[in-house]
C-alpha positions as CSV (number, residue, x, y, z in Angstrom):
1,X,-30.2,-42.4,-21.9
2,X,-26.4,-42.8,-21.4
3,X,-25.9,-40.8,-24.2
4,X,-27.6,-37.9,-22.8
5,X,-25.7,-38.3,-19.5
6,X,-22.5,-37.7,-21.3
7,X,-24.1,-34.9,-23.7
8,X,-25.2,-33.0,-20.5
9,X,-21.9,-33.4,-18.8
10,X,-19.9,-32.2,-21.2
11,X,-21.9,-29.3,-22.0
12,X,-22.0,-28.8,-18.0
13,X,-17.7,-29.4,-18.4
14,X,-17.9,-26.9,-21.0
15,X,-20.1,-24.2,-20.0
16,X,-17.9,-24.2,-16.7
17,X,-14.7,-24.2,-18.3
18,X,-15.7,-20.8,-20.2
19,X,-16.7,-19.2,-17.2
20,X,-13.8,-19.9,-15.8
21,X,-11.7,-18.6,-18.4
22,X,-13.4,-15.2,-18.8
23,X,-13.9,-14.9,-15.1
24,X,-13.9,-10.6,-15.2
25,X,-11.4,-8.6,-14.2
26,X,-13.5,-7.0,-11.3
27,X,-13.9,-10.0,-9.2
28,X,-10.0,-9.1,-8.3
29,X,-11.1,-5.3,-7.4
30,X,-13.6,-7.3,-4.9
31,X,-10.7,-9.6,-3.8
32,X,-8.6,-6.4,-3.3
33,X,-11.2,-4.6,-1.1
34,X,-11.4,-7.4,1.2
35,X,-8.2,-8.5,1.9
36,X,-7.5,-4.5,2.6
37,X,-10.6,-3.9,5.0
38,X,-12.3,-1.7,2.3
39,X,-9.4,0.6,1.9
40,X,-8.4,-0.4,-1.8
41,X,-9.8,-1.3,-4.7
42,X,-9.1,-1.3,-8.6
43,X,-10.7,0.8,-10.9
44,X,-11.6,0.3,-14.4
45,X,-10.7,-3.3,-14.6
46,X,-10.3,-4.6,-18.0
47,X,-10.0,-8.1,-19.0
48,X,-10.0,-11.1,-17.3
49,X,-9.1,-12.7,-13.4
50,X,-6.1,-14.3,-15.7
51,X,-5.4,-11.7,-17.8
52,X,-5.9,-8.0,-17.1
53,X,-5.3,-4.5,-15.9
54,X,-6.5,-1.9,-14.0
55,X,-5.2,1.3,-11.9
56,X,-5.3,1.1,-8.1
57,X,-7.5,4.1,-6.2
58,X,-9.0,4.2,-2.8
59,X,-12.2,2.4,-2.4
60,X,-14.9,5.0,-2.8
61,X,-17.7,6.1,-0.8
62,X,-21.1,6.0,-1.7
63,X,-21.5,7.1,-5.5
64,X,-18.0,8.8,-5.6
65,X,-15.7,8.0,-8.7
66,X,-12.4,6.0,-7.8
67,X,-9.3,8.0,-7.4
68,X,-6.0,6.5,-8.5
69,X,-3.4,6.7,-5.9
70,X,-0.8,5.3,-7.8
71,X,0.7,6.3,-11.3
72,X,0.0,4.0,-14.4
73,X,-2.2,0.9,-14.6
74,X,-1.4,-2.4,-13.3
75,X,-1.5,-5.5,-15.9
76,X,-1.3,-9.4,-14.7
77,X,-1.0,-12.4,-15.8
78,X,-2.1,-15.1,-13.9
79,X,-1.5,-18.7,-14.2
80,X,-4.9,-21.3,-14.2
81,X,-2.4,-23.5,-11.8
82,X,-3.9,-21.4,-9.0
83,X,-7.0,-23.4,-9.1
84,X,-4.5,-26.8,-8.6
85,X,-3.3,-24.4,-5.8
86,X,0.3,-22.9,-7.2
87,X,0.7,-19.3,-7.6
88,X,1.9,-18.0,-10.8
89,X,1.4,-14.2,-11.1
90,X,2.9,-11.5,-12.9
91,X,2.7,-7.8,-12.6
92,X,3.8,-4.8,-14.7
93,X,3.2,-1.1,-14.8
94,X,6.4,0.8,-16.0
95,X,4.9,4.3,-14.5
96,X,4.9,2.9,-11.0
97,X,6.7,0.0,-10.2
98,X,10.7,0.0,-10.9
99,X,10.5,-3.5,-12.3
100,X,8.0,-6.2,-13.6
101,X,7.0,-7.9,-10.0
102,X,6.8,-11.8,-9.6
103,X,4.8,-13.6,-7.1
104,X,5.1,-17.5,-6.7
105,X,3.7,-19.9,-4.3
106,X,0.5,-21.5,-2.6
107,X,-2.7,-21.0,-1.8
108,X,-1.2,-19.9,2.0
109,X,2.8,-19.2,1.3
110,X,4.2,-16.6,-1.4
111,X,7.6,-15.4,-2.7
112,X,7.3,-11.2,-3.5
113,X,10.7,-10.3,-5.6
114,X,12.1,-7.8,-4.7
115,X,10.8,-4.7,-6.1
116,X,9.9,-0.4,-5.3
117,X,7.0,1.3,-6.7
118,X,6.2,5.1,-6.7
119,X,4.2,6.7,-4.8
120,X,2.9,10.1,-5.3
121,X,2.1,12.1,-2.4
122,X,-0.4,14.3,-3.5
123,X,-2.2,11.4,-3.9
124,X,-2.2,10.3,-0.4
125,X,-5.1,13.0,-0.1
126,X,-8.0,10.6,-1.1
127,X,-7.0,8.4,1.9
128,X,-8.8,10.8,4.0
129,X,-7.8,12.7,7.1
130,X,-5.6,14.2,8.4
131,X,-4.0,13.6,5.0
132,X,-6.7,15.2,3.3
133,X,-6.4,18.1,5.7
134,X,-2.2,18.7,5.3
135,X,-1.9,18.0,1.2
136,X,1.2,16.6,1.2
137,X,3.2,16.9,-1.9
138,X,6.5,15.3,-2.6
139,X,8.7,12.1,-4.6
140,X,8.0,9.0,-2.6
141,X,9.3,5.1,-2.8
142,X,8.6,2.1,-1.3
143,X,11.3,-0.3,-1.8
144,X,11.4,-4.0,-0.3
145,X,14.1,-7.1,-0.1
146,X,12.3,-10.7,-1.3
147,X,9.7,-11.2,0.9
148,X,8.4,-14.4,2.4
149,X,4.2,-14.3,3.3
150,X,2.4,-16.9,5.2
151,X,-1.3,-16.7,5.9
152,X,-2.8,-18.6,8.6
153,X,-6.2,-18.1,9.3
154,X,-6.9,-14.3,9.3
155,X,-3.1,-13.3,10.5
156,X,-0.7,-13.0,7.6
157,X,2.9,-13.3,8.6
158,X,5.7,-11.3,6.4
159,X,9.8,-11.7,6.8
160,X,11.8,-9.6,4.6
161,X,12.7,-5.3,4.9
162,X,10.6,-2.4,3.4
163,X,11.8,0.9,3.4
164,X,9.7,4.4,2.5
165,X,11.6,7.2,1.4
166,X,10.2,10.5,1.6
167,X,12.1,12.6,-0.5
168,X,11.3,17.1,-0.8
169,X,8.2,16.8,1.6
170,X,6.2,19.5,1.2
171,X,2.1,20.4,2.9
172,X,-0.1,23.4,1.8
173,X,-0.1,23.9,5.5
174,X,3.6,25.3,5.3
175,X,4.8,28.1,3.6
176,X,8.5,26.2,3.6
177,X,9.1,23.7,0.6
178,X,10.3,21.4,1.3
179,X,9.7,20.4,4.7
180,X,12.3,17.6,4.5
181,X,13.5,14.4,3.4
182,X,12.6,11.3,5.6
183,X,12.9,7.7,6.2
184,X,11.2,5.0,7.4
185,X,12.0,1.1,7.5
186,X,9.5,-1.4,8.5
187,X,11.5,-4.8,9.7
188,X,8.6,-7.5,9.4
189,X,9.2,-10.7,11.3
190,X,5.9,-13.0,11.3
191,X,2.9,-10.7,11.8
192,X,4.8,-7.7,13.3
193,X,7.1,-5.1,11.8
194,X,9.3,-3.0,13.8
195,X,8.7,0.8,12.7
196,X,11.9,3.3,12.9
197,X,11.7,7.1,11.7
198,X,14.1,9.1,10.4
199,X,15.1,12.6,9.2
200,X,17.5,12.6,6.3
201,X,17.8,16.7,6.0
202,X,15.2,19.6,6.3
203,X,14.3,22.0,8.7
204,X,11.2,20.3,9.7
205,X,12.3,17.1,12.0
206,X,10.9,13.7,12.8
207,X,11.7,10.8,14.6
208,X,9.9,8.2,16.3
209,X,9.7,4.2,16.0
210,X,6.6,1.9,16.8
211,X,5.2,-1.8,15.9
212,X,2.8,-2.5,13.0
213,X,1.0,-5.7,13.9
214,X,-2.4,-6.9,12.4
215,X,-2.9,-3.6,11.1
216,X,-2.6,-2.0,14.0
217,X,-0.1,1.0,14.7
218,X,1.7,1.6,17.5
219,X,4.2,4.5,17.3
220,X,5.8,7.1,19.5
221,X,7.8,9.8,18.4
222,X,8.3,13.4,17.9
223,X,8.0,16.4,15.0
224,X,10.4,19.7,16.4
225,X,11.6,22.5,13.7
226,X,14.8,23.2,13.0
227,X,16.1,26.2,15.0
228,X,15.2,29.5,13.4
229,X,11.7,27.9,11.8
230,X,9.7,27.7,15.1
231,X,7.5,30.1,13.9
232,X,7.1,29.2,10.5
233,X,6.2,25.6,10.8
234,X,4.0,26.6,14.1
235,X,0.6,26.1,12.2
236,X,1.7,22.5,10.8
237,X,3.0,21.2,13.7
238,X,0.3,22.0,16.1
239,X,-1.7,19.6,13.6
240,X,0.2,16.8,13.9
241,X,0.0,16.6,17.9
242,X,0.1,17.8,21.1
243,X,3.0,19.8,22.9
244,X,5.2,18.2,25.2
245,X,8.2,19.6,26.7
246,X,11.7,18.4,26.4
247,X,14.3,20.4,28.4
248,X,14.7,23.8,27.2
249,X,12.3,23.3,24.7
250,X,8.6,22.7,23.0
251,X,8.2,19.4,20.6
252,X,5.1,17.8,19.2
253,X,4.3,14.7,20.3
254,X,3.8,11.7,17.8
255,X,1.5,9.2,19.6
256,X,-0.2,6.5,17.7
257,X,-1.9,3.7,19.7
């Protein structure tokens, strides 16, 4: 009888142990969609939860197929020390991100290395409205200094700078191209980051700054064209807001609450 109690334990051990090891790659697309609210998943995962890849899209509706929004597919590598509770993972795509990306840590507390990945704007379509609606096109980057995350609960706290550069904006809306080149830097500190807007060059002009907290945005600022395209960038702007006057002159206003 003892002898069977070890038998059946150790195939128990073993039967576990496999399934941990080829855990699929597709329980991280389900991981993915949760911690984003549904907005993100991973399509055609391949591999394992350890060792894998798979290219990022927008988590589809109903039967639709997933559409990447990114350039490339993502491969990891993580480290079984995660179920010891340290966090050991690796990530590479050479078409999107500028360099292999590092993630260390806990359970609750990471280390992201600093890093940029591309991001094409066409692509920013298959988030849906109004981006669906205006088509932009145009080189953009997210870059970001070493960043410290904390989860607590359901808040997640982030210290470190991200910066999106916009670079030869362009919308099907507008018959100029480019509309511009633009900036925006996100100061995290805990579970808010302080949003501030910029126009490098173009004829089409923002500005604005705002709070990101909890995935909510706050934002107030303003789109004007450059003098001499009023008319020309009429039909765009319009979209993006509602009049308001300042002095002598018409803006749109940016209001996000």
């Amino acid at each position: 009888m003892r002898r069977l109690v070890i038998w059946l334990l150790a195939g128990i051990v073993t039967v576990a142990l496999t399934f941990i090891a080829f855990c699929p790659a597709a329980w991280m697309a389900t991981l993915l969609e949760k911690q984003t609210g549904g907005r993100l998943t991973l399509g055609d995962p391949q591999g394992t939860v350890w060792r894998g890849s798979a290219f990022i899209g927008g988590a589809p509706s109903g039967n639709d197929p997933v559409t990447p929004l990114l350039p490339g597919r993502f491969s990891w590598r993580l480290s079984p020390m995660v179920l010891l509770g340290q966090v050991d993972l690796d990530l590479e795509n050479k078409a999107a991100l500028a360099q292999p990306l590092k993630i260390t840590g806990t359970w609750y507390q990471w280390l992201v290395s600093a890093d940029s990945v591309y991001l094409p704007a066409e692509r920013l379509a298959g988030l849906g409205a109004p981006l669906n609606t205006i088509r932009p096109s145009g080189e953009m980057r997210l870059l970001w200094t070493p960043l410290q995350v904390m989860r607590q609960g359901n808040i997640v706290n982030v210290n470190g700078t991200m910066t999106l550069q916009m670079d030869d904006i362009a919308s099907r809306l507008s018959p100029i191209k480019p509309l511009g080149a633009y900036q925006m830097i996100m100061d995290w500190h805990g579970a808010q980051a302080q949003l501030t807007l910029k126009t490098i060059k173009g004829p089409m002009l923002l500005s604005g700054g705002g709070t990101l907290a909890n995935g909510r945005l706050q934002f107030s600022g303003k789109a004007e064209a450059e003098e001499g395209q009023e008319e020309r960038l009429a039909n765009l702007l319009n979209l993006l807001g509602q009049r308001r006057r300042e002095g002598d002159k018409y803006v749109i206003a940016l209001e996000f609450k």
